[in-house]
C-alpha positions as CSV (number, residue, x, y, z in Angstrom):
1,X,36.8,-15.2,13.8
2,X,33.2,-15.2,15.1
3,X,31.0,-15.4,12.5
4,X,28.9,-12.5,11.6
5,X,24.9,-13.2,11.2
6,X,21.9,-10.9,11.1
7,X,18.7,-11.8,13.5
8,X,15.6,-11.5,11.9
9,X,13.2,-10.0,14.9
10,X,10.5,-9.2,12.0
11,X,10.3,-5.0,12.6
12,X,13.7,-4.9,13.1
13,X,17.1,-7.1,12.8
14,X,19.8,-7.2,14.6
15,X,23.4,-7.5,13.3
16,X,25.5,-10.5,15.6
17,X,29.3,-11.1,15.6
18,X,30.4,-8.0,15.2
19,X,30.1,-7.2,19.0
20,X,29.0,-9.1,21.7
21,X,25.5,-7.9,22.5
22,X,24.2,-8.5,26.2
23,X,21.3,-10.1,27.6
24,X,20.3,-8.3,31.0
25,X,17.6,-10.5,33.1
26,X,14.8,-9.5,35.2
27,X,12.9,-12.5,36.9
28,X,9.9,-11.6,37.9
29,X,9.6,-14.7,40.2
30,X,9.2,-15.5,43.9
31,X,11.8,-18.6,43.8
32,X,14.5,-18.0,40.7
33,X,17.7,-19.2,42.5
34,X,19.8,-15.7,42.2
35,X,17.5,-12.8,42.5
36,X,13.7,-14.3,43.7
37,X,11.8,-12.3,45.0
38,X,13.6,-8.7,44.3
39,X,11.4,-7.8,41.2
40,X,8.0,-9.5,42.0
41,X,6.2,-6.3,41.8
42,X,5.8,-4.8,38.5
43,X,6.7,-1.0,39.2
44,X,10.3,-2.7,40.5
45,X,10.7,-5.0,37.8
46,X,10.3,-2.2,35.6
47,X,12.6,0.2,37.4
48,X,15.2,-2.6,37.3
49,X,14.8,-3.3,33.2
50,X,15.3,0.6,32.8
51,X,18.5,0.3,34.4
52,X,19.8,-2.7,32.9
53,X,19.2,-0.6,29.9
54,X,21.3,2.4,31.1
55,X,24.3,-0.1,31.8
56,X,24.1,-1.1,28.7
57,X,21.7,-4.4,28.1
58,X,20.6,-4.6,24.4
59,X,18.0,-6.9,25.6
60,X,16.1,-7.6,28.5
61,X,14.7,-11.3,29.2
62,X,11.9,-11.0,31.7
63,X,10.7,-14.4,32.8
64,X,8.0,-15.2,35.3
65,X,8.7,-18.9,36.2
66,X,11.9,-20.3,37.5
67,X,13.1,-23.4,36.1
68,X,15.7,-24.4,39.1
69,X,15.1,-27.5,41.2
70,X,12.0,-27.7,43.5
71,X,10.7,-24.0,42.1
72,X,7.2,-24.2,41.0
73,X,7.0,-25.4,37.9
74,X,6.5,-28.4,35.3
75,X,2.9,-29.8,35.9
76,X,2.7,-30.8,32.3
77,X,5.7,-30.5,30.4
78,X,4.7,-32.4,27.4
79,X,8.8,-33.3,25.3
80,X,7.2,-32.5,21.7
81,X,9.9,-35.0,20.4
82,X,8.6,-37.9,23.0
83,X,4.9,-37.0,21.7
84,X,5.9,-36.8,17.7
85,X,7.7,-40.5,18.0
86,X,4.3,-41.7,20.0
87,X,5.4,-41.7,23.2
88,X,3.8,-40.3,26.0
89,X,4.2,-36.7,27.3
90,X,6.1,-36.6,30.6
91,X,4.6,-34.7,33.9
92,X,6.8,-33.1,36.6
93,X,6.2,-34.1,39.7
94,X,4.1,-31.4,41.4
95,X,1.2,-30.3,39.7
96,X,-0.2,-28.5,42.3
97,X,2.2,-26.2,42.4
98,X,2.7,-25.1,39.0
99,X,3.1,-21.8,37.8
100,X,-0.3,-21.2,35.9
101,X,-0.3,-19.9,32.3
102,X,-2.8,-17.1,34.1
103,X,-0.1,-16.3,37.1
104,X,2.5,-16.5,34.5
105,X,0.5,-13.5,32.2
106,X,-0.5,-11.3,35.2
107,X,3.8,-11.4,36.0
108,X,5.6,-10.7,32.8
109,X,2.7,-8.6,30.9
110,X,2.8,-5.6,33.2
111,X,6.3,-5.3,32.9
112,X,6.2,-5.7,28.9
113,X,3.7,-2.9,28.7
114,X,5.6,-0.1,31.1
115,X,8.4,-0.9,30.0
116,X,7.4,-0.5,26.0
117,X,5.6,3.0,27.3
118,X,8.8,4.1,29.2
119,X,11.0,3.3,26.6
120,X,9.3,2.6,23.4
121,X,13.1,1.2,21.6
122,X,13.9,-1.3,23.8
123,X,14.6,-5.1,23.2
124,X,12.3,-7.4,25.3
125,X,12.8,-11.1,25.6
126,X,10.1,-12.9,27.2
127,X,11.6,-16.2,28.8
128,X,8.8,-19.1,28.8
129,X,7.9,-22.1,27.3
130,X,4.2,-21.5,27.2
131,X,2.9,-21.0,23.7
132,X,-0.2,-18.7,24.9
133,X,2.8,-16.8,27.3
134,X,4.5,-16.5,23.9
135,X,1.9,-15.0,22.6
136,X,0.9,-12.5,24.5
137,X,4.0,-11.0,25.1
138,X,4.8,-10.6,21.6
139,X,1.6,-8.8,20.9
140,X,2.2,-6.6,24.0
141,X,5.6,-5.5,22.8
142,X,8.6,-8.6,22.9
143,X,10.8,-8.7,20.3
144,X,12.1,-12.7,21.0
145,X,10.8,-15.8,22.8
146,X,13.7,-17.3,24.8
147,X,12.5,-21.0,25.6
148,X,14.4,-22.9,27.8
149,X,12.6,-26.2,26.7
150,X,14.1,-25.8,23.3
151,X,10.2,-25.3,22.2
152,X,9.6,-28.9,23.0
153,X,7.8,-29.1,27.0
154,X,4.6,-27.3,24.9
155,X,3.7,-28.8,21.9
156,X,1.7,-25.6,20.5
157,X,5.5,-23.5,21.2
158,X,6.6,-24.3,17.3
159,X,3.2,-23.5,15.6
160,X,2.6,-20.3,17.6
161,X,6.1,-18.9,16.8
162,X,6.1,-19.8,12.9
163,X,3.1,-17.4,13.1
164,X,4.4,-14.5,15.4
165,X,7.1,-12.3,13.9
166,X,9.5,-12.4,16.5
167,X,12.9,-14.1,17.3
168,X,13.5,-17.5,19.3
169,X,16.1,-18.8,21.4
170,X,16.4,-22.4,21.1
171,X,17.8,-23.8,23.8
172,X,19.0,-27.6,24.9
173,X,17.8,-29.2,28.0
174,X,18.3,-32.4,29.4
175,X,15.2,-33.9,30.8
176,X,13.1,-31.6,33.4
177,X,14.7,-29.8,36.6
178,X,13.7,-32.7,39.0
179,X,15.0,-35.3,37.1
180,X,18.6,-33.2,36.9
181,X,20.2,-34.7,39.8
182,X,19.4,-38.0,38.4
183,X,20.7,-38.3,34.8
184,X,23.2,-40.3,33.7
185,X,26.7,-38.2,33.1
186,X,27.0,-37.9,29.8
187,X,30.3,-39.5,27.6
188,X,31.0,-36.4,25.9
189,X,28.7,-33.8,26.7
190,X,29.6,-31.3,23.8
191,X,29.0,-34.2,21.1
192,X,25.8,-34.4,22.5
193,X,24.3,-30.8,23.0
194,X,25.8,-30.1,19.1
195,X,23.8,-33.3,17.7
196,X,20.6,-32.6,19.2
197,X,20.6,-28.8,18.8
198,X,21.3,-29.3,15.0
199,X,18.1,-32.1,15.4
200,X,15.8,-29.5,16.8
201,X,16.9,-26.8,14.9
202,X,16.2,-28.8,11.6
203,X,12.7,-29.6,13.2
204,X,11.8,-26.3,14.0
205,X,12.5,-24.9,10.2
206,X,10.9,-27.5,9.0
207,X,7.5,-26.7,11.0
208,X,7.7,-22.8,9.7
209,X,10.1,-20.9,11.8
210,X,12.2,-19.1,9.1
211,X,16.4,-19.9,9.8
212,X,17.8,-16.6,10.6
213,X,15.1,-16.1,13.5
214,X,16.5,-18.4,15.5
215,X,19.7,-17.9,18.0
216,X,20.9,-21.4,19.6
217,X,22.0,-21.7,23.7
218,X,23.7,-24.6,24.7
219,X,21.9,-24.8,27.7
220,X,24.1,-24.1,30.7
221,X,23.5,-26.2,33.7
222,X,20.3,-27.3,32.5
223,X,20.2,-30.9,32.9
224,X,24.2,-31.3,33.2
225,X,26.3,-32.0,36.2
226,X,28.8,-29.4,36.7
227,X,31.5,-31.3,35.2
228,X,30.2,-31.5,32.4
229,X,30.0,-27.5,31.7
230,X,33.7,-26.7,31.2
231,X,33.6,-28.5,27.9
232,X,30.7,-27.2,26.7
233,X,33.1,-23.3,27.5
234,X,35.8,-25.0,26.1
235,X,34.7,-26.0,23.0
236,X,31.9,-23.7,21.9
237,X,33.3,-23.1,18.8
238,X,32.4,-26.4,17.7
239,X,28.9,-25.6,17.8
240,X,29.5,-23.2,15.0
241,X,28.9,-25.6,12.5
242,X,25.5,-25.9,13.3
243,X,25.3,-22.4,11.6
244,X,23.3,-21.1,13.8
245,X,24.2,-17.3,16.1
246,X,24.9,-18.4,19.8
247,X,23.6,-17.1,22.9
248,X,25.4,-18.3,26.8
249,X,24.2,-18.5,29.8
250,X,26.5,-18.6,32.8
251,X,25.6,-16.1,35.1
252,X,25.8,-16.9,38.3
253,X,25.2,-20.7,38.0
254,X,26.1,-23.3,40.6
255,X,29.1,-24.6,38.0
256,X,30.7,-21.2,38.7
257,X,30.0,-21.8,41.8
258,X,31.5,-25.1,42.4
259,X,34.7,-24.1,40.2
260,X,35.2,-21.1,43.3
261,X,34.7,-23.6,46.0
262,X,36.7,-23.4,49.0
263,X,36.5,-26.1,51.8
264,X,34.0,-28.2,49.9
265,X,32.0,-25.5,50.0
266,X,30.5,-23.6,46.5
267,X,30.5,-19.7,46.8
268,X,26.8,-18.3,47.1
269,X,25.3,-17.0,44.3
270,X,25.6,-13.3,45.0
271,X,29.6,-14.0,45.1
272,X,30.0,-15.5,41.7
273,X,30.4,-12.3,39.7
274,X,34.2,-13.1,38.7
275,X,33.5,-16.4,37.8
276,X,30.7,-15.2,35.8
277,X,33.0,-12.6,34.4
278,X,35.6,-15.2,33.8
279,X,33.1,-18.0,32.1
280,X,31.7,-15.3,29.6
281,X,34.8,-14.3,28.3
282,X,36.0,-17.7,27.7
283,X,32.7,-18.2,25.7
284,X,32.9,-15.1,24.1
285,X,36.4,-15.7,23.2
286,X,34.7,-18.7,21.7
287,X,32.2,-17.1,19.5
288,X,29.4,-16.4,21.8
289,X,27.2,-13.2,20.1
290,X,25.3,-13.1,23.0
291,X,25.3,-13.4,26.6
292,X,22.6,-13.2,29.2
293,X,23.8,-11.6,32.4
294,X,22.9,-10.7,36.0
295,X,25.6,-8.1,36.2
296,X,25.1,-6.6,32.8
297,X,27.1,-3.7,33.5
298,X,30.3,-5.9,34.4
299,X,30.0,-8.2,31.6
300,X,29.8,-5.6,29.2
301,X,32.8,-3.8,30.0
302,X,34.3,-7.8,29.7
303,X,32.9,-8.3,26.9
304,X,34.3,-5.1,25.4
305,X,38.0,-6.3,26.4
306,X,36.7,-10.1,25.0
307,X,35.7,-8.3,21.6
308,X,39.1,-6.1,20.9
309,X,40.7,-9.4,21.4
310,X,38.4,-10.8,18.9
């Protein structure tokens, strides 16, 4: 059985296990690797959270900086672990085209702010892992900070949200997103995501963020070759003893992809959706509570049929 947890959002809290909830994105980005460029502009981004709502999204993550491959992004990137054993922060390797924490702001807030006036109920997620970005977007109406750096690439991220009553998704990543294609593979990749997760998640508690505000994501495709996915599907369970609710990412990620490859070739990202569909049930099967989603109103009706079989 998937065990049952409630998520402490401060105003409100949200019960997990007993149904899979779904996380619907909107990327307000020029260069996310699915969908850049379609929700740029505000009014759109909005119009596209209302209906992610209407298909039945519980929670909408709107981000305003993509983390894949050669996107702008990373000019200081700061691993709060490196810095708290005395090692120096790392840099990505194009600072002139970061995403500034300004640009950043100007993208998400707008869409926070319409969309709390349009529908005043609604579940935001803000996906950054700028403190200040934090911040703002829970004072202008987000209900969870969804940081992909596992609060570690800003070293304010932990301080700022063991003062803001919010939830956070902690969630593991391997190095930065131009160092991916260069890590060694990893001997048993589940082993590894479980151990560190736990490590963080201790760290974070102990630095103020209260236990039952945090959700943990095993990090999909950040920072591991595509092999090295299946396992982390196949045994998500394991991560269960970590005690923590879990939240998966699959949608529409080059490891789906690569497993509907024909002639060497991976399918393109806007003809993933089964493989998506396919890859959340597994995990949900698993004891995923949560699952963020491109096609929210296809993985919900999966993730109906995953939660009678549950």
């Amino acid at each position: 059985m998937r065990p049952v947890f409630h998520w402490n959002l401060g105003p409100r809290t949200l019960e997990l296990g007993k149904r899979t909830l779904i996380m619907g994105i909107v990327n307000v980005t020029p260069d996310s690797f699915s969908d850049g460029g379609l929700y740029l502009a505000p009014e759109r981004a909005v119009e596209h959270a209302l209906a992610l709502l209407e298909e039945g999204a519980d929670i909408v993550d709107i981000g305003g900086e993509s983390t894949r491959p050669g996107s702008r992004i990373l000019a200081k990137v700061g691993a709060r672990g490196d810095k708290l054993k005395g090692k120096p922060a790392t840099r990505g390797s194009n600072p002139a085209n970061q995403v500034s924490e300004q640009e950043e702001l100007d993208r998400v807030l707008p869409v926070i702010l319409a969309l709390k006036r349009e529908k005043p109920e609604s579940l935001i997620s803000v996906d950054t892992y700028k403190a200040n970005v934090a911040r703002a977007a829970v004072e202008a109406g987000s209900g969870i900070v969804n940081d992909v750096s596992g609060f570690r690439w800003d070293p304010e991220m932990i301080k700022t949200l063991a003062k803001l009553n919010c939830g956070a998704v902690l969630m593991h990543m391997r190095g930065r997103p131009d160092e991916w294609r260069h890590l060694a593979p990893l001997p048993d990749p589940v082993l590894v995501v479980k151990r560190q997760l736990g490590e963080w998640a201790h760290e974070v508690v102990r630095h103020g963020i209260q236990r039952d505000r945090i959700v943990l994501d095993p990090g999909l495709g950040f920072g591991k070759n595509f092999d090295q996915n299946y396992p982390l599907l196949k045994r998500l369970d394991e991560l269960h003893a970590l005690c923590f609710p879990l939240l998966l990412g699959a949608s529409r990620k080059s490891f789906v992809g690569r497993a509907l490859a024909k002639d060497g070739h991976d399918r393109a990202t806007d003809q993933r959706l089964y493989g998506t569909l396919a890859a959340e049930t597994a995990a949900i099967l698993k004891g995923a509570h949560i699952v963020r989603t491109h096609d929210v109103k296809a993985s919900a009706d999966a993730a109906r049929m995953a939660d009678q079989l549950l």
